[in-house]
LUMLUMDREN-2810 file (N, C-alpha, C; in Angstrom, 1 decimal):
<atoms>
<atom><aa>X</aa><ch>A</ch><at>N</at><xx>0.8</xx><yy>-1.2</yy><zz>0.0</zz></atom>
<atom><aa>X</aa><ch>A</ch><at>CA</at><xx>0.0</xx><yy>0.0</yy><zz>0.0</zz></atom>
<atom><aa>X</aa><ch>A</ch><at>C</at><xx>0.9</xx><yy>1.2</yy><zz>0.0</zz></atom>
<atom><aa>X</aa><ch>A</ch><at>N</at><xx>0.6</xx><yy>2.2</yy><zz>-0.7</zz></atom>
<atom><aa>X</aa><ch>A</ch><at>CA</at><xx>1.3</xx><yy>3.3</yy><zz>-0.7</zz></atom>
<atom><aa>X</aa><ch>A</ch><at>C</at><xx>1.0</xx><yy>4.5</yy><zz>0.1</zz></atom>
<atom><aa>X</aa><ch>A</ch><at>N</at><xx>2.0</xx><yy>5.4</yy><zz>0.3</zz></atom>
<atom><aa>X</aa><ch>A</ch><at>CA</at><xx>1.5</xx><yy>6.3</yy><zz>1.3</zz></atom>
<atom><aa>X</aa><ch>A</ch><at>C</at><xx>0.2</xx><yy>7.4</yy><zz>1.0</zz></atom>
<atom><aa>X</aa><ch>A</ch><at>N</at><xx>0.0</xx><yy>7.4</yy><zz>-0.5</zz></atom>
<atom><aa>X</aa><ch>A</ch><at>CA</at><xx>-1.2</xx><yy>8.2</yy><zz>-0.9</zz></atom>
<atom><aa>X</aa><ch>A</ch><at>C</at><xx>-2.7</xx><yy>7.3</yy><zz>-0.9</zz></atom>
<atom><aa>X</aa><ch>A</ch><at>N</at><xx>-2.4</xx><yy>6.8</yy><zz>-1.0</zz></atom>
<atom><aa>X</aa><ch>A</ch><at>CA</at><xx>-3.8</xx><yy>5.2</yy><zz>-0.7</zz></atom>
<atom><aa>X</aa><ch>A</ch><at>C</at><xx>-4.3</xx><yy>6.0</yy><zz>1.0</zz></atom>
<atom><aa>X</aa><ch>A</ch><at>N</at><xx>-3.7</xx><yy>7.0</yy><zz>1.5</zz></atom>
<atom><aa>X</aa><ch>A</ch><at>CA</at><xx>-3.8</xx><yy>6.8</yy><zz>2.8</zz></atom>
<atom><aa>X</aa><ch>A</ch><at>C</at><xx>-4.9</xx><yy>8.5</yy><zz>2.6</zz></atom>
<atom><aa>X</aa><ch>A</ch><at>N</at><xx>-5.2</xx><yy>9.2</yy><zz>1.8</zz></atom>
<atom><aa>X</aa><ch>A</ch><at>CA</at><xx>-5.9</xx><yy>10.1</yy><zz>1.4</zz></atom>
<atom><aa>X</aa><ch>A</ch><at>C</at><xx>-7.3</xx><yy>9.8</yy><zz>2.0</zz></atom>
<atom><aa>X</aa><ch>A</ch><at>N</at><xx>-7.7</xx><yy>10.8</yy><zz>2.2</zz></atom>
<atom><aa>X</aa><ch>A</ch><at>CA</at><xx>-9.3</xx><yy>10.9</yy><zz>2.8</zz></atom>
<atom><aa>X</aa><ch>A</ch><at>C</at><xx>-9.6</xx><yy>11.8</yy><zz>3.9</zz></atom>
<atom><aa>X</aa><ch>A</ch><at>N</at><xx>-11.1</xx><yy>12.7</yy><zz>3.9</zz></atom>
<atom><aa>X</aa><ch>A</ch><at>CA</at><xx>-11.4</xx><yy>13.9</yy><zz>4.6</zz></atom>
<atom><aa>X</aa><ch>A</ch><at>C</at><xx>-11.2</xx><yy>13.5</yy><zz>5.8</zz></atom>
<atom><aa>X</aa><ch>A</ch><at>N</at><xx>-11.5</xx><yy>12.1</yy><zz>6.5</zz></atom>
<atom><aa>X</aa><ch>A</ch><at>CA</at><xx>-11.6</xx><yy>11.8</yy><zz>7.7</zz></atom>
<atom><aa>X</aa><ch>A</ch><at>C</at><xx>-9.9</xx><yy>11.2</yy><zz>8.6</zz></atom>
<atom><aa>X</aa><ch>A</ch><at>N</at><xx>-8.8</xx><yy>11.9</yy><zz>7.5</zz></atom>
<atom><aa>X</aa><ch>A</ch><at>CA</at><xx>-8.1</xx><yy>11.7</yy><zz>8.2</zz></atom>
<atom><aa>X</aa><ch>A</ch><at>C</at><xx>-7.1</xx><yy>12.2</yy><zz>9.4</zz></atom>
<atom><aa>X</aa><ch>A</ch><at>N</at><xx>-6.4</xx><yy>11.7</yy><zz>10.4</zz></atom>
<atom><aa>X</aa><ch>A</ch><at>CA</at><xx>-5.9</xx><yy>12.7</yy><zz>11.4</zz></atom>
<atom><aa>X</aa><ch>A</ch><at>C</at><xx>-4.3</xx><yy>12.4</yy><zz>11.2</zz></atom>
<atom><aa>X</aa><ch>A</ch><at>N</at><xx>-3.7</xx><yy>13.3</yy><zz>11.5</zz></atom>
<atom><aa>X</aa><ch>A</ch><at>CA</at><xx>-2.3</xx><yy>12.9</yy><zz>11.5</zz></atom>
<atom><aa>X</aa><ch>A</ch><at>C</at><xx>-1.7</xx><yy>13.6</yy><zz>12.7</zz></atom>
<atom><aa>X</aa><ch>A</ch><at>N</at><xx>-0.7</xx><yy>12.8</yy><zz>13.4</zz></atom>
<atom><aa>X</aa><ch>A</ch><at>CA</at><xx>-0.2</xx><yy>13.1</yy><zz>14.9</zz></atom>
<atom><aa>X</aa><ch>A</ch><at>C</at><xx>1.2</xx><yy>13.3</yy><zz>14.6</zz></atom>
<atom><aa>X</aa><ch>A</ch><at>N</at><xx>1.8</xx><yy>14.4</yy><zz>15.2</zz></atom>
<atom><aa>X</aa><ch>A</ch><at>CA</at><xx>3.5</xx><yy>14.4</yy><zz>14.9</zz></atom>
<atom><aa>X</aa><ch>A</ch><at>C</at><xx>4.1</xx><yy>14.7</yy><zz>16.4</zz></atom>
<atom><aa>X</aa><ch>A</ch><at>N</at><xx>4.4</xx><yy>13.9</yy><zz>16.6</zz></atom>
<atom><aa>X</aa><ch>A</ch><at>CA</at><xx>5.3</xx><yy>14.0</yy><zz>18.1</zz></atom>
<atom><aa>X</aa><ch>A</ch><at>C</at><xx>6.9</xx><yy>14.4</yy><zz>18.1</zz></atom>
<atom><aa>X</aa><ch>A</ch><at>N</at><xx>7.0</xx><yy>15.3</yy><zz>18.5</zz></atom>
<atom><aa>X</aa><ch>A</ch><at>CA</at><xx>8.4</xx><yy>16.0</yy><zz>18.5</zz></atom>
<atom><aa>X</aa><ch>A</ch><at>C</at><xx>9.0</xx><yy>16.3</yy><zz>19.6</zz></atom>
<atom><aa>X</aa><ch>A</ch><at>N</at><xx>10.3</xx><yy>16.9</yy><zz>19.3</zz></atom>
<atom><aa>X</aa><ch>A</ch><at>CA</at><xx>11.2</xx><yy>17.5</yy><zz>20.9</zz></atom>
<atom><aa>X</aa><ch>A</ch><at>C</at><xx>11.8</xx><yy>16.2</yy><zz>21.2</zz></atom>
<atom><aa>X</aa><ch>A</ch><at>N</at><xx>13.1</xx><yy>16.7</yy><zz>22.1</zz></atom>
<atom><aa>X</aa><ch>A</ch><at>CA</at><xx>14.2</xx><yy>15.9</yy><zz>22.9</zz></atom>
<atom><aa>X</aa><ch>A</ch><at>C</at><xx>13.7</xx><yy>15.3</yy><zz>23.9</zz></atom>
<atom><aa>X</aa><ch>A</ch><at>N</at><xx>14.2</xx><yy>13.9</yy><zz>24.3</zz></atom>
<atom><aa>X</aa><ch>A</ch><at>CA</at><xx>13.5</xx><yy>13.3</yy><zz>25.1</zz></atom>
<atom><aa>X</aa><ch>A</ch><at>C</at><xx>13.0</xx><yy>12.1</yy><zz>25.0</zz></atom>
<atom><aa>X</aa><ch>A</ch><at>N</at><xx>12.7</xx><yy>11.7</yy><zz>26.3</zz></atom>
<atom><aa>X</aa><ch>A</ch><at>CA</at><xx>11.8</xx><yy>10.4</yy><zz>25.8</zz></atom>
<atom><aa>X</aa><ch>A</ch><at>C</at><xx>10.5</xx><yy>10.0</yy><zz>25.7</zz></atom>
<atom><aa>X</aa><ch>A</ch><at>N</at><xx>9.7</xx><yy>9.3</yy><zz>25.3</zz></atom>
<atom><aa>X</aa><ch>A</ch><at>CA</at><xx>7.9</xx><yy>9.0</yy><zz>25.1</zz></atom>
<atom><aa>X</aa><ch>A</ch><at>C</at><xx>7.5</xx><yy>9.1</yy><zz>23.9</zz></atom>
<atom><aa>X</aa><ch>A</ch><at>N</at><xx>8.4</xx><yy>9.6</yy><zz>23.3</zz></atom>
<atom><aa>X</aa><ch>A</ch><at>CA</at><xx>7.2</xx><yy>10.2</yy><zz>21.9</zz></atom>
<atom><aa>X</aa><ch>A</ch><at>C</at><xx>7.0</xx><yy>8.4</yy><zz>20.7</zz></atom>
<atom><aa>X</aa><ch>A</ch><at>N</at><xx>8.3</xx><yy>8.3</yy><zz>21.1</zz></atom>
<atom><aa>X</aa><ch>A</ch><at>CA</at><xx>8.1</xx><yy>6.9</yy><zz>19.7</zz></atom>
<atom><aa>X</aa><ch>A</ch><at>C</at><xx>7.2</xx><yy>5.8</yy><zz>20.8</zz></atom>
<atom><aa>X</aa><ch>A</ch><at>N</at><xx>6.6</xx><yy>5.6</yy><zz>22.2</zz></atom>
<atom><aa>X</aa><ch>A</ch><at>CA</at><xx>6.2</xx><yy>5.1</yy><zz>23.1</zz></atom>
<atom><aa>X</aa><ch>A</ch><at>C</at><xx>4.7</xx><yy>5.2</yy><zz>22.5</zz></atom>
<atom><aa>X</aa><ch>A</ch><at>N</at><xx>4.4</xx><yy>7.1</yy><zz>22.8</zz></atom>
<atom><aa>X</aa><ch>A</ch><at>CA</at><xx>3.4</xx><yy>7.2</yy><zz>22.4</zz></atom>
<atom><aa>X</aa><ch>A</ch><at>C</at><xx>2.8</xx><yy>6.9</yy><zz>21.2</zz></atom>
<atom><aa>X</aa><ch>A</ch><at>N</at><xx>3.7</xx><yy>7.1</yy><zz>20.1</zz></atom>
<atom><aa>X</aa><ch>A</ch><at>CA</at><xx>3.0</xx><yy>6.8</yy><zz>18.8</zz></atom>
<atom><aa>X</aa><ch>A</ch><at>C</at><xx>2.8</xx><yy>5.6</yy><zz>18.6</zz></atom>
<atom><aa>X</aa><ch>A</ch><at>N</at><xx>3.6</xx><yy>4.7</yy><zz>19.0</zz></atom>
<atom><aa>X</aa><ch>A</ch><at>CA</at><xx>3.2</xx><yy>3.3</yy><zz>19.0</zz></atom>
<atom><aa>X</aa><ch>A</ch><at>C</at><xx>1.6</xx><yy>2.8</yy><zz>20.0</zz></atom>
<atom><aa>X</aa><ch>A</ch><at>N</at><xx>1.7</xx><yy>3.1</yy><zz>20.7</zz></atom>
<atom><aa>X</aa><ch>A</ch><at>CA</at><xx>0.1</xx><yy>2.9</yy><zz>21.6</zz></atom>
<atom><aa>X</aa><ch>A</ch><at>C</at><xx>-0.7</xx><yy>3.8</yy><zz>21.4</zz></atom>
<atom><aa>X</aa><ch>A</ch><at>N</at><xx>-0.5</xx><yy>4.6</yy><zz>20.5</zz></atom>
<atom><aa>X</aa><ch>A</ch><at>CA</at><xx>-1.7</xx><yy>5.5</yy><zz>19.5</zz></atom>
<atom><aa>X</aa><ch>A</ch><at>C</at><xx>-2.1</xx><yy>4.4</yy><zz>18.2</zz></atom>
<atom><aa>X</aa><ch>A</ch><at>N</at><xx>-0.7</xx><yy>4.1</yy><zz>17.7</zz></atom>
<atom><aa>X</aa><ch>A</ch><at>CA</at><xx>-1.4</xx><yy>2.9</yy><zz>16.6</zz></atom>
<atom><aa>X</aa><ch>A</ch><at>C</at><xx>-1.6</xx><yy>1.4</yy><zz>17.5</zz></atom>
<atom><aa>X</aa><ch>A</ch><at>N</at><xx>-1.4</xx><yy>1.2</yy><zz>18.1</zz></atom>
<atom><aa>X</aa><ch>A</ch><at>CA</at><xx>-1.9</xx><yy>-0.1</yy><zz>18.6</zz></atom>
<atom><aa>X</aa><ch>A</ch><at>C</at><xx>-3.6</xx><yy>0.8</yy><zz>18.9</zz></atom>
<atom><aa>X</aa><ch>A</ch><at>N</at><xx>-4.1</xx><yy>1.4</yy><zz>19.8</zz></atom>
<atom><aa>X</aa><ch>A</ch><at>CA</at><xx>-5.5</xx><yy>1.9</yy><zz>19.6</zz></atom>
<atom><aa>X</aa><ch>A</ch><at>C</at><xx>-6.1</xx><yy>2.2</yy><zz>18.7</zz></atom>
<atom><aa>X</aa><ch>A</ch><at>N</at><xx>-5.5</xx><yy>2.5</yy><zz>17.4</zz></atom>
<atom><aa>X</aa><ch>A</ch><at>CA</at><xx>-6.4</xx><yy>2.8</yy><zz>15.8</zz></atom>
<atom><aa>X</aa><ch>A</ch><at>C</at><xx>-6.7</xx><yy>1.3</yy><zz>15.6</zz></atom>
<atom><aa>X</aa><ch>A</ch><at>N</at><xx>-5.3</xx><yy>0.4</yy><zz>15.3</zz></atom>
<atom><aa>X</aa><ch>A</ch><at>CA</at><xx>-5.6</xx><yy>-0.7</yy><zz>14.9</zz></atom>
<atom><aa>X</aa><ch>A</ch><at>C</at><xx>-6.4</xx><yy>-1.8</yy><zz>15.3</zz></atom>
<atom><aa>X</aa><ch>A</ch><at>N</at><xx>-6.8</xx><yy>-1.5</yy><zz>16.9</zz></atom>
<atom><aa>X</aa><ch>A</ch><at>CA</at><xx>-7.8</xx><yy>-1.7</yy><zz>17.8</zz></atom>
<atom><aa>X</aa><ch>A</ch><at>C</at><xx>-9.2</xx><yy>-2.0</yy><zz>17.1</zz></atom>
<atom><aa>X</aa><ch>A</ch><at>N</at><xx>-9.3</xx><yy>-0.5</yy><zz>17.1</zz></atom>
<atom><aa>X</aa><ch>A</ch><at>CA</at><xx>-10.7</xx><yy>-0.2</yy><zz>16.6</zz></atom>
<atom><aa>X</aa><ch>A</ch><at>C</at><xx>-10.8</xx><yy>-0.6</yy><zz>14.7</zz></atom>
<atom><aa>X</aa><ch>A</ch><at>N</at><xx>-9.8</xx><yy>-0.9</yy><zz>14.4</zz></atom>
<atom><aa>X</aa><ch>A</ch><at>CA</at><xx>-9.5</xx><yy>-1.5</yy><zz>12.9</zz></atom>
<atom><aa>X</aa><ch>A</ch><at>C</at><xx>-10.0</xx><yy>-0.3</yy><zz>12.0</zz></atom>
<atom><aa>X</aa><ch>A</ch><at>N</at><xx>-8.9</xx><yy>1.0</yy><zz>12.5</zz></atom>
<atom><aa>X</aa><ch>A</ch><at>CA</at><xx>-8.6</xx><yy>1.8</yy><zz>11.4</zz></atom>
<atom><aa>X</aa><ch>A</ch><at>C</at><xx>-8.0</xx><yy>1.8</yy><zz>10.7</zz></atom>
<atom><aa>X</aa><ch>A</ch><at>N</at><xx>-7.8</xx><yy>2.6</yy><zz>9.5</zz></atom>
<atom><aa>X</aa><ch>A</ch><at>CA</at><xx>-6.5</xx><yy>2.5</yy><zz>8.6</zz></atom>
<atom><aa>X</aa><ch>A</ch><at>C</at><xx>-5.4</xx><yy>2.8</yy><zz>9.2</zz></atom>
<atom><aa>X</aa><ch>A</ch><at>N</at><xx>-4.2</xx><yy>2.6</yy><zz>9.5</zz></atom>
<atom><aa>X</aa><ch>A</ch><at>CA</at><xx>-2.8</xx><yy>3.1</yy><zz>9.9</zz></atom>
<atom><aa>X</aa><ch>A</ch><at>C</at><xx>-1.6</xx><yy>3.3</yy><zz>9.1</zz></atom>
<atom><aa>X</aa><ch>A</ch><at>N</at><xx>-1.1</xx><yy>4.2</yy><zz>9.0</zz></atom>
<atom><aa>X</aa><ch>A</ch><at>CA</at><xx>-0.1</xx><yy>4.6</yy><zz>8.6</zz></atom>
<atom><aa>X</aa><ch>A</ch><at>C</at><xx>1.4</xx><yy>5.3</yy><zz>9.2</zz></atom>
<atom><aa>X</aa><ch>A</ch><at>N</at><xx>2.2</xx><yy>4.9</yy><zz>9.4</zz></atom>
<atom><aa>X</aa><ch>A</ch><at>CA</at><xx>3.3</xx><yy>4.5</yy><zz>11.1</zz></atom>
<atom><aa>X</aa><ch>A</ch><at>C</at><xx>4.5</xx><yy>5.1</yy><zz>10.3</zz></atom>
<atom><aa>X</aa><ch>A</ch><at>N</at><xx>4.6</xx><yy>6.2</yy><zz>10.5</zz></atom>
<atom><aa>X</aa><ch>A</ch><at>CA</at><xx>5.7</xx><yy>7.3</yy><zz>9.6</zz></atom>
<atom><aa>X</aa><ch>A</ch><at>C</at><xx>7.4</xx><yy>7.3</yy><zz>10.7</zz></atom>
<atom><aa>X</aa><ch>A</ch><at>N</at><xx>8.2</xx><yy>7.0</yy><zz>10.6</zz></atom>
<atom><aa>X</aa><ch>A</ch><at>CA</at><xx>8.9</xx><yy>7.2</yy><zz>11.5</zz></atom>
<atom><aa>X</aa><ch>A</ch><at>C</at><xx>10.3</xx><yy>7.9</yy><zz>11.0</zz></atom>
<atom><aa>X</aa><ch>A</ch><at>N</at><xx>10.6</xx><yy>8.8</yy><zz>11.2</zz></atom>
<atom><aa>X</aa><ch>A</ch><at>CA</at><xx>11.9</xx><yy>9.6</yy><zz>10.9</zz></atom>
<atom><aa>X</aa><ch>A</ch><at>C</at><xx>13.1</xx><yy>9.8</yy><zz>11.6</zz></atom>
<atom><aa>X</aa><ch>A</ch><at>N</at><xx>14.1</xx><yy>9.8</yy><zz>11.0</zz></atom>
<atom><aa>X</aa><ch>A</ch><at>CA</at><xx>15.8</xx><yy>10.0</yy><zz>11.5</zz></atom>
<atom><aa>X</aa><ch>A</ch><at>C</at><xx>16.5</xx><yy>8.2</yy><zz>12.2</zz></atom>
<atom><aa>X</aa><ch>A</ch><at>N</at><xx>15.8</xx><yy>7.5</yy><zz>12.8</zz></atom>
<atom><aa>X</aa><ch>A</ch><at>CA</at><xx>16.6</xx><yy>6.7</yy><zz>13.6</zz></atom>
<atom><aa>X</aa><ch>A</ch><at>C</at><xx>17.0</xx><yy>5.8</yy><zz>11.9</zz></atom>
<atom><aa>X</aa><ch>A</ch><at>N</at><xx>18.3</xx><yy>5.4</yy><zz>12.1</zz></atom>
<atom><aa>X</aa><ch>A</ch><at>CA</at><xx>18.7</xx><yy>4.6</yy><zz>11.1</zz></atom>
<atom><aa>X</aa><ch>A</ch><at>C</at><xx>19.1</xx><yy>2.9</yy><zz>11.6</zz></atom>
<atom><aa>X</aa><ch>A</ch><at>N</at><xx>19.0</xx><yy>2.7</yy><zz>12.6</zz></atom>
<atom><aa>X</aa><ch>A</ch><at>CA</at><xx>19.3</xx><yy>1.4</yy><zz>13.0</zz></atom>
<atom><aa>X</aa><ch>A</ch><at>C</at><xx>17.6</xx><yy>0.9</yy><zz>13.4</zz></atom>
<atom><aa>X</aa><ch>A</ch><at>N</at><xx>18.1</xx><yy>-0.4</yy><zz>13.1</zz></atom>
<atom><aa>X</aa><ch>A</ch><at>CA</at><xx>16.5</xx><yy>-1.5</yy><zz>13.5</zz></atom>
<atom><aa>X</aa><ch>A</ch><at>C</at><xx>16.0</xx><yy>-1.7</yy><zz>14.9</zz></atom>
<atom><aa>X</aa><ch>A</ch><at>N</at><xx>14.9</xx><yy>-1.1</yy><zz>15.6</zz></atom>
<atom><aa>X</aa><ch>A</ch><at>CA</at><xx>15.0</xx><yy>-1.0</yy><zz>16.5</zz></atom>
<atom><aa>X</aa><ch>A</ch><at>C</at><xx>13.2</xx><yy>-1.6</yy><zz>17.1</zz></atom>
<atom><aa>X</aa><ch>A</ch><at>N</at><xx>13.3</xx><yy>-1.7</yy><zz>18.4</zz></atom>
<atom><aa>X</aa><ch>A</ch><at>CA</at><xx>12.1</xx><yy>-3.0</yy><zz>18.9</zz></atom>
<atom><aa>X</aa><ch>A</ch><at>C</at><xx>10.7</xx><yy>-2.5</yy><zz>18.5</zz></atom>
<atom><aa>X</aa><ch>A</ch><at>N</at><xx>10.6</xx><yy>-1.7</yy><zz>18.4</zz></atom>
<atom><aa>X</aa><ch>A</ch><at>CA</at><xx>9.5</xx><yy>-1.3</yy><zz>18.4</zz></atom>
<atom><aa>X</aa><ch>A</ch><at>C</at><xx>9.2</xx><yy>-0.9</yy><zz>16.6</zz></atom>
<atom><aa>X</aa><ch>A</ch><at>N</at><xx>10.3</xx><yy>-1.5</yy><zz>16.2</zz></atom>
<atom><aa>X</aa><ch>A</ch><at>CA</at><xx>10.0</xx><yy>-1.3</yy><zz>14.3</zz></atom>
<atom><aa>X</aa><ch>A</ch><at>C</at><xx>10.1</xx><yy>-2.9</yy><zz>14.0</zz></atom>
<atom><aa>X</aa><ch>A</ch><at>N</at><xx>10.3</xx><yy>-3.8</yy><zz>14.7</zz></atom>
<atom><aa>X</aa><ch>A</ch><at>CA</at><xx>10.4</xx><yy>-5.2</yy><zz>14.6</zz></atom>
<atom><aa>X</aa><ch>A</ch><at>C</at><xx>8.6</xx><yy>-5.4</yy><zz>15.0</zz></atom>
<atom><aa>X</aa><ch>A</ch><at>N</at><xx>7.9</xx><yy>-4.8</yy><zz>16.2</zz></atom>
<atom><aa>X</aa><ch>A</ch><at>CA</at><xx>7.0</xx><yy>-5.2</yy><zz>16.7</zz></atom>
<atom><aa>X</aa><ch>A</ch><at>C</at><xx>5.9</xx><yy>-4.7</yy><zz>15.6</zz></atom>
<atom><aa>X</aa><ch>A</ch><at>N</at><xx>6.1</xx><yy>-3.6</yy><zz>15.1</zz></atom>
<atom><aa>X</aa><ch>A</ch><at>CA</at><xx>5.1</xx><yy>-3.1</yy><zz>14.4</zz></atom>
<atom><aa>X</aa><ch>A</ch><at>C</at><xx>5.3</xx><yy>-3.9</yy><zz>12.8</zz></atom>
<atom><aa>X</aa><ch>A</ch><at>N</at><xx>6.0</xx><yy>-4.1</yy><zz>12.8</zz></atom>
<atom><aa>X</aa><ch>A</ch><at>CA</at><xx>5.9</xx><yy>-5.3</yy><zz>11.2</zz></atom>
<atom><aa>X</aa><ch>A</ch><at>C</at><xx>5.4</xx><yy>-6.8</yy><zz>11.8</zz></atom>
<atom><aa>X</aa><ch>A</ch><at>N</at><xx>5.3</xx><yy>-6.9</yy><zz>12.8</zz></atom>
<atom><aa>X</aa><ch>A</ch><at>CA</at><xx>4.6</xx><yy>-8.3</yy><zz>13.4</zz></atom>
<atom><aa>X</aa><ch>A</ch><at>C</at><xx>2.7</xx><yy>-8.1</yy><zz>13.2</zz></atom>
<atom><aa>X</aa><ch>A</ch><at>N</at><xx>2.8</xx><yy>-6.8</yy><zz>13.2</zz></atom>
<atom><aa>X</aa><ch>A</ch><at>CA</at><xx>0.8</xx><yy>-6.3</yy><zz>13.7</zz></atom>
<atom><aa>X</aa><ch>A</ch><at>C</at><xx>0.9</xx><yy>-6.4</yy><zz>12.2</zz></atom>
<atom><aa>X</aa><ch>A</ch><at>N</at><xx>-0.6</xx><yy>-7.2</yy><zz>12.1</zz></atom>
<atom><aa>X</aa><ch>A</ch><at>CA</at><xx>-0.8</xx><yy>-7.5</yy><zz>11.4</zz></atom>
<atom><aa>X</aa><ch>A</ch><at>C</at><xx>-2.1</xx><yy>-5.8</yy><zz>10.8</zz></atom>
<atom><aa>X</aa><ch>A</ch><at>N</at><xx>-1.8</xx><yy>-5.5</yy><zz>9.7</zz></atom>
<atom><aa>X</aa><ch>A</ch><at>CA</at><xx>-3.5</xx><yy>-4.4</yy><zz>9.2</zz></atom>
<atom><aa>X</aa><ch>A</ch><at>C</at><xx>-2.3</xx><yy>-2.6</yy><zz>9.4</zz></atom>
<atom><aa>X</aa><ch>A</ch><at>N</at><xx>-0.9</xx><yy>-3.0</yy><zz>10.2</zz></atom>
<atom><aa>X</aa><ch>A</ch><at>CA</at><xx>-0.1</xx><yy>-1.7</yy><zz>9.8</zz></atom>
<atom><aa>X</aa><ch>A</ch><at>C</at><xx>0.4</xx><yy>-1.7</yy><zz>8.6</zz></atom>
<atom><aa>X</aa><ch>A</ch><at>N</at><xx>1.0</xx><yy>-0.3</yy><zz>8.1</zz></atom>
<atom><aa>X</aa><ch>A</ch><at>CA</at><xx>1.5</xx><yy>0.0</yy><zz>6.6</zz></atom>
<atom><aa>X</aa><ch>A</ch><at>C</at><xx>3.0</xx><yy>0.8</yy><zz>7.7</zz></atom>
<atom><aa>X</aa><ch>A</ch><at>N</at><xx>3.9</xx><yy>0.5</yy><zz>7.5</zz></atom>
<atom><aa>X</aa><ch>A</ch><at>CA</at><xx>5.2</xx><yy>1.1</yy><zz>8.1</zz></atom>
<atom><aa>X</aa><ch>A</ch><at>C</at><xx>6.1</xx><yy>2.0</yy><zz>6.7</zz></atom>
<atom><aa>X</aa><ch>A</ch><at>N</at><xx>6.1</xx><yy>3.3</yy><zz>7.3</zz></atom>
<atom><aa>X</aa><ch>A</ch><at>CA</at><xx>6.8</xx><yy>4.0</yy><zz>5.9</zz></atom>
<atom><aa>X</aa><ch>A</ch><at>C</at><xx>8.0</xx><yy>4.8</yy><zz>6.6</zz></atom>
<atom><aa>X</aa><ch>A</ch><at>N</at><xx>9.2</xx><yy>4.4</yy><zz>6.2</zz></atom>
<atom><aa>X</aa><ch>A</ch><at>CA</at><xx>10.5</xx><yy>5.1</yy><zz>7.3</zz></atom>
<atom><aa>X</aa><ch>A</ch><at>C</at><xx>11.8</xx><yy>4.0</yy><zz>7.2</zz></atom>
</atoms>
């Protein structure tokens, strides 16, 4: 699926920023709750260049699209 496939009036997009810790925490238990309710997801993640647990876990769920 591509990232424009992801188009539509009803959709929300979340950007968590700033130094620190929680935000890749939070964005992951924001999409574990979309995917919950079996919404469309799309799991954007930028700068980290090594493979890390929480990008292993989210290619396990089954109905996410991972773009990063």
């Amino acid at each position: 699926m591509a990232f424009e496939d992801f188009k539509t009036k009803d959709a929300v997009v979340v950007v968590y920023t700033g130094e620190g810790k929680g935000k890749t925490s939070a964005s992951v238990g924001l999409l574990a709750r979309a995917l919950g309710r079996d919404w469309r997801v799309a799991y954007i993640q930028f700068v980290k260049m090594w493979e890390t647990g929480e990008s292993k876990f989210i290619d396990k769920v089954r109905g996410a699209d991972v773009f990063g």
